[in-house]
Kinemage of the C-alpha trace (Angstrom):
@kinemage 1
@onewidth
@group {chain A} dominant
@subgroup {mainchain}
@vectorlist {calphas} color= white
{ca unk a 1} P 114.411 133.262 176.867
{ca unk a 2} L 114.248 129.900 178.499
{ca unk a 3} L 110.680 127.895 177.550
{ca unk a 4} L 109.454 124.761 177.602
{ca unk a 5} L 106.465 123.350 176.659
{ca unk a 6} L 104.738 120.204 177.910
{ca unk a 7} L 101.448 118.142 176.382
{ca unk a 8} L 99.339 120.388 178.526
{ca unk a 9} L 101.940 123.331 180.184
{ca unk a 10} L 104.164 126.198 178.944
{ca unk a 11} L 107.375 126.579 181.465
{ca unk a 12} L 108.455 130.178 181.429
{ca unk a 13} L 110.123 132.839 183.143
{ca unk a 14} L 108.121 135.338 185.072
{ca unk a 15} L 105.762 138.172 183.403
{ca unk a 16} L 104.048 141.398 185.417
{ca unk a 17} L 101.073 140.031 185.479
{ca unk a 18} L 102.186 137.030 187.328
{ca unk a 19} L 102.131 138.633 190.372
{ca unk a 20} L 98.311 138.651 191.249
{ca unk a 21} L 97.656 135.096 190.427
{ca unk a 22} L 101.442 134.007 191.919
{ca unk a 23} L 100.230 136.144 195.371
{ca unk a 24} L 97.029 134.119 195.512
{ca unk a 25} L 98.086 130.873 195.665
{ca unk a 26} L 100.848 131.681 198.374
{ca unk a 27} L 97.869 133.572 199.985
{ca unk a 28} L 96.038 130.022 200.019
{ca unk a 29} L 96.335 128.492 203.670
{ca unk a 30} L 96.348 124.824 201.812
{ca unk a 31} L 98.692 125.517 199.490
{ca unk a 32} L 100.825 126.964 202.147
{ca unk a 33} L 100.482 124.590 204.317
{ca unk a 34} L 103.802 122.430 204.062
{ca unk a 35} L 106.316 125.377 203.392
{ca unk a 36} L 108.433 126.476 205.589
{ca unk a 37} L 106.385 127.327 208.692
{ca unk a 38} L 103.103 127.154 206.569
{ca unk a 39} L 102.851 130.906 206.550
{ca unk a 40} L 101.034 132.526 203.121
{ca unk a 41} L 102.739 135.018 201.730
{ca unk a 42} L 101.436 138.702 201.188
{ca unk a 43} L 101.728 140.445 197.633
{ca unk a 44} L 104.839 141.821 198.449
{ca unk a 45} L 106.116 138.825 199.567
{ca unk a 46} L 105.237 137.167 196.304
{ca unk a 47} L 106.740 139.926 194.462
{ca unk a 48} L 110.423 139.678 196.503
{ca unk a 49} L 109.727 136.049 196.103
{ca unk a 50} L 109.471 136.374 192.152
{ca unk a 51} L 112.237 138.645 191.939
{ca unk a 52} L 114.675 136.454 193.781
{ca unk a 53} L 113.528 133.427 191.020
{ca unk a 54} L 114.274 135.601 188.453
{ca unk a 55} L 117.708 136.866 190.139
{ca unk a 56} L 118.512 133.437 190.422
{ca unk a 57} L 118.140 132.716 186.507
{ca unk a 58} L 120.476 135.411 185.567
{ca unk a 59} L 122.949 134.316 188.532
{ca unk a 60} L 122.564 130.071 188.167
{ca unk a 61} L 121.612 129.708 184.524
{ca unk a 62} L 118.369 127.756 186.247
{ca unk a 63} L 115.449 128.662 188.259
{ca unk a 64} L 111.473 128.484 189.110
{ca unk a 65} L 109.565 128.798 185.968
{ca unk a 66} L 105.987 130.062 185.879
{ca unk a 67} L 103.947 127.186 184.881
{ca unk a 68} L 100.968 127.946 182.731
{ca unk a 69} L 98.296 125.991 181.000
{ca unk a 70} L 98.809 125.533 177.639
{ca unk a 71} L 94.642 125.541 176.631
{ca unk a 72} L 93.869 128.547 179.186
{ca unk a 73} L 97.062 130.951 179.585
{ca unk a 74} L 96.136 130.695 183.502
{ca unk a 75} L 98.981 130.510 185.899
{ca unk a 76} L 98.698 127.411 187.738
{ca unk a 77} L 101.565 128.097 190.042
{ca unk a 78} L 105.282 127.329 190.013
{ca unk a 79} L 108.219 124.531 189.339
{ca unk a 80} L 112.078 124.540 188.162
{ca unk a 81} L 115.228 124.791 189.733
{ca unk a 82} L 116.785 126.464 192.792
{ca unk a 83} L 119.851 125.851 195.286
{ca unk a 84} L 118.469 125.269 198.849
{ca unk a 85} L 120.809 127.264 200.393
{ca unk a 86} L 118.433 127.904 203.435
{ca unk a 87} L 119.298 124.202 204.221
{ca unk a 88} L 123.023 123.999 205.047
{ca unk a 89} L 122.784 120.265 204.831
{ca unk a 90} L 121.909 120.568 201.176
{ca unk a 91} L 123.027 124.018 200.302
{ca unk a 92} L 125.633 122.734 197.317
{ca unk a 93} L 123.216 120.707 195.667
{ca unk a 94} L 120.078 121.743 193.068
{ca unk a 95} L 116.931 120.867 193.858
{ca unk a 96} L 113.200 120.602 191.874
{ca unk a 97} L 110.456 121.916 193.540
{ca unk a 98} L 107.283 122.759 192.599
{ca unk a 99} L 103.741 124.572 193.559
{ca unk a 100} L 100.292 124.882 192.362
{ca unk a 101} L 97.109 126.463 193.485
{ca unk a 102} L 94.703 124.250 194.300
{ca unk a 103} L 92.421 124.647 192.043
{ca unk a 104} L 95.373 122.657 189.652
{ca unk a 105} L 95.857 119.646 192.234
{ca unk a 106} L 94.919 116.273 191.228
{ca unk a 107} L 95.489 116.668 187.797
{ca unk a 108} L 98.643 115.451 187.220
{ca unk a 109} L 100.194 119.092 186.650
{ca unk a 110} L 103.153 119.117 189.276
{ca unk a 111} L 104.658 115.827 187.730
{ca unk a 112} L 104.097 116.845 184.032
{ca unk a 113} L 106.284 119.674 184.878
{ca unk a 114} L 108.442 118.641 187.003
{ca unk a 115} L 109.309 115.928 184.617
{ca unk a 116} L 109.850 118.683 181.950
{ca unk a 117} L 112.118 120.548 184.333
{ca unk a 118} L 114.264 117.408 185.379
{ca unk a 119} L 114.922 116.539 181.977
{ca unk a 120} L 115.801 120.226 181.192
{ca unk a 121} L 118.267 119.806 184.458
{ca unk a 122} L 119.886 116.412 183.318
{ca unk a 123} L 120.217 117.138 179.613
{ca unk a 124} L 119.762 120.756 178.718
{ca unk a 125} L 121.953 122.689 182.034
{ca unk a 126} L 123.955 119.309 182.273
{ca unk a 127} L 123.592 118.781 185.832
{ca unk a 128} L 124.676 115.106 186.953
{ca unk a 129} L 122.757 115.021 190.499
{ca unk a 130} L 118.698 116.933 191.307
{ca unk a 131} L 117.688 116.193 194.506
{ca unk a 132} L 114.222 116.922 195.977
{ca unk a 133} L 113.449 118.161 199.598
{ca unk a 134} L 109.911 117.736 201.010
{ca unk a 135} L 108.368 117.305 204.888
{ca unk a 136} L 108.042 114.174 205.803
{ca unk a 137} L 104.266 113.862 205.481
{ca unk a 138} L 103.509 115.751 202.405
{ca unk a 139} L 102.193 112.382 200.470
{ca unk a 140} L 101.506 114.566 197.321
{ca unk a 141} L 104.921 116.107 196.589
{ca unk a 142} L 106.433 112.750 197.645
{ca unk a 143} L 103.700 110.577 195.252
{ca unk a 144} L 105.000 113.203 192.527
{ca unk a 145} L 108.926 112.569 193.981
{ca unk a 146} L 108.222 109.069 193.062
{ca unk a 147} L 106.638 108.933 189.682
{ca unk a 148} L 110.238 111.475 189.391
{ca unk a 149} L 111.829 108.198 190.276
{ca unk a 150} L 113.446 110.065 192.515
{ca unk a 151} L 114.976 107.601 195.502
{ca unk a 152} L 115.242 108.215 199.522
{ca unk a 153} L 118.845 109.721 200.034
{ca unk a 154} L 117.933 111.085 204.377
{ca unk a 155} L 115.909 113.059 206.355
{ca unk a 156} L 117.161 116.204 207.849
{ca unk a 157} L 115.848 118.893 210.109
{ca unk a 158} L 114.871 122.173 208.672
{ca unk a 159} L 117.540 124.421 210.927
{ca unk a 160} L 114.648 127.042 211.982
{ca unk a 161} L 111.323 125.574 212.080
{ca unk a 162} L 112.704 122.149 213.333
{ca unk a 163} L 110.139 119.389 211.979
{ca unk a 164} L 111.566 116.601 209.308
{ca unk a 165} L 112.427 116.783 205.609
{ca unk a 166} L 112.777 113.812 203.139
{ca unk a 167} L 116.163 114.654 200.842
{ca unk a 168} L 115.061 112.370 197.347
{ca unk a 169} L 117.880 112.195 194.693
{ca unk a 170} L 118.252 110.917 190.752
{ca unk a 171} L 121.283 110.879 188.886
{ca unk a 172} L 122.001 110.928 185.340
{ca unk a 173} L 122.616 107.513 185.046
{ca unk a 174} L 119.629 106.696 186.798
{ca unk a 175} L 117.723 108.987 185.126
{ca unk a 176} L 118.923 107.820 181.579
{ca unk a 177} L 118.259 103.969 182.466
């Protein structure tokens, strides 16, 4: 079984009693806000949603991890590895992404683990390219993009809902310098 621990976080793969915590935070109108269409999700649709992550773990050798605090055992929400493949435009790449309930924002917890999962990307699954896909406007994934040192690659146009998204790449070389 895939862990990693940070300072502060434990990045695992998904438990039961994930789902009740997982549901509200996608339930959360704020967190929700710049996915997709910002629809929340239901219970059910968290529970498809975790069972597709954990799907793509045993299909990709990668995947979202559950992210929980290290001093508390709470789950503070999501990040890891998936293949966008509801954006054509990036469909063959891998991308980080991340999300958190809101009681977790501001504290530094999306880039502590997304750090943790880039590096376990780069040098652990030997992946040469992550990207990162965000809407334009979303100044808190693209401040955490940043400290990623991710760079600017495009924007594209999300093929159903229509509005902007900023594609943000690192290599391994540029990760490594």
């Amino acid at each position: 079984m895939t862990e990693i621990r940070t300072p502060r976080l434990i990045l695992r793969r998904w438990h039961d009693d994930d789902l009740v915590p997982m549901a509200e935070i996608n339930a959360d109108p704020d967190v929700m806000r710049w996915v997709d269409d910002g629809s929340v999700l239901d219970p059910d649709g968290t529970a498809e949603a975790i069972e597709q992550w954990e799907e793509e773990w045993d299909e990709e050798g990668f995947g979202l991890f559950a992210v929980e605090l290290l001093a508390s055992g709470e789950l503070a929400g999501f990040t890891g590895l998936s293949v966008p493949g509801h954006l054509p435009e990036v469909a063959s790449e891998v991308a980080v992404s991340w999300r958190f309930g809101t009681p977790f924002w501001g504290q530094g917890y999306a880039s502590e683990a997304a750090q943790a999962t880039l590096e376990f990307a780069l040098q652990d699954r030997g992946l040469d390219r992550v990207i990162s896909v965000c809407r334009v406007g979303d100044e808190a994934s693209e401040n955490v993009i940043r400290k990623l040192g991710m760079v600017p690659e495009r924007v594209i146009t999300h093929p159903v809902h229509g509005f902007a998204l900023g594609v943000h790449a690192i290599d391994l070389t540029e990760y490594e310098a």
